[in-house]
N, C-alpha and C positions, 0 to 999 in steps of 0.2 A: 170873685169867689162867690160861690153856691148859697144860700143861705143855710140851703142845710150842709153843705163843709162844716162853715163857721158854726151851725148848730153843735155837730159832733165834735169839734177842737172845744168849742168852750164848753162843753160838758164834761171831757176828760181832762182840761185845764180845773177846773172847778175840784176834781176829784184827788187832782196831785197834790203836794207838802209843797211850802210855799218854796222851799228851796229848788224845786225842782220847776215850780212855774215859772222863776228866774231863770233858769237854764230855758227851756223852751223862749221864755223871750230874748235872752242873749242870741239863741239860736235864728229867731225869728228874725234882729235885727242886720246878722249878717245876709242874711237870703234877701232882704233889700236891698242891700249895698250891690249886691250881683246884679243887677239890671241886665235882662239879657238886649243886646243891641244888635241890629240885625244889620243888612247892607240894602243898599237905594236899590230896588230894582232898575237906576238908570243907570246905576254901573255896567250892567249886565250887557245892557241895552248895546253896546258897541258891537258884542261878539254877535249878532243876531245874523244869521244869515252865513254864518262862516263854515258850520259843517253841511255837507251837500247831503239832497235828498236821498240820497244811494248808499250814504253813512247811516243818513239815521234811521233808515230802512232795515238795514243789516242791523244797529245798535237793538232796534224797537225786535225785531225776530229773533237774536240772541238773547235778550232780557226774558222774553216767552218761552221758548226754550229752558234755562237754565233757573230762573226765577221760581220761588212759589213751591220745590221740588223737594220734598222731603227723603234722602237717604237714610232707610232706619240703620242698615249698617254699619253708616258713616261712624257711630261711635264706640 
């Protein structure tokens, strides 16, 4: 974390009723328990080579195509 994060959290900590800085730390101690866990990039490593250049050629010009594209109608 930033120092100036932590600047801004404890200074709006500092500002709350103590009740409420309990809640933000309850709150704080579950967002720990989350530890996000990612996967080995050597899992991956198996599939390397499986889709052909001619896939992800078409994959890579579809993604151009359709990507990025804002319909203002759409809504």
């Amino acid at each position: 974390m930033s120092s100036s994060t932590f600047n801004q959290i404890t200074k709006r900590l500092e500002n709350l009723p103590e009740n409420m800085q309990k809640d933000v730390l309850k709150y704080v101690k579950r967002l720990s328990k989350h530890e996000l866990k990612g996967v080995s990039g050597k899992l991956f490593a198996q599939f390397t080579g499986c889709i052909s250049s001619e896939d992800l050629e078409i994959m890579k010009n579809e993604i151009e195509l359709a990507c990025e594209k804002v319909d203002k109608n759409e809504w």
